[in-house]
C-alpha positions, 0 to 999 in steps of 0.5 A, a space after each residue: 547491591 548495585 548489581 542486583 538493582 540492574 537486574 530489576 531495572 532492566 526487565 522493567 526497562 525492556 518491558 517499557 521500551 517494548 509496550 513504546 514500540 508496540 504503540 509506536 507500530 500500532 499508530 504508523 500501521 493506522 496511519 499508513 492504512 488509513 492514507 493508502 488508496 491503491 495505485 494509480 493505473 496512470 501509473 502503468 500507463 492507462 491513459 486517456 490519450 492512448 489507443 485502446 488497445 494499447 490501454 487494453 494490455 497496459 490495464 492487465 499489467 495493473 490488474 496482474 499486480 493488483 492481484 499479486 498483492 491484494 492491492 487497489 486500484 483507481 481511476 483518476 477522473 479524466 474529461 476525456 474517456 478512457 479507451 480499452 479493448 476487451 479481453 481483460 482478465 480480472 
């Protein structure tokens, strides 16, 4: 008898565990998302102190990336302009 009342449990015990992760899932994905903000193009070297075109060639490795991965990305704000040259691909 003991037997068969594990086998009752332990469908409804994977049935649990299985509704606790899926919750678990949906909380961490929505947390994670609602945090995310893209990355930095400081990140890949744009900065305000470089020479354009070195901003120019720095700002297309991020925007490559971005698009690799359907990423955003954002510019931190500088008091001093960010210089780039042209012919920048998006």
């Amino acid at each position: 008898m003991k037997f068969r009342a594990n086998r009752i449990i332990h469908p409804v015990a994977f049935f649990i565990g299985f509704m606790v992760v899926s919750v678990l899932n949906a909380v961490a994905s929505d947390a994670v998302g609602a945090t995310y903000i893209g990355r930095s193009i400081r990140e890949f070297g744009v900065l305000p102190e470089n020479e354009a075109i070195e901003n120019a060639k720095n700002l297309q490795k991020a925007i490559d990336w971005a698009a690799e991965r359907g990423a955003a990305l954002f510019v931190e704000p500088s008091d001093e302009p960010y210089r780039v040259a042209g012919g920048i691909i998006l």
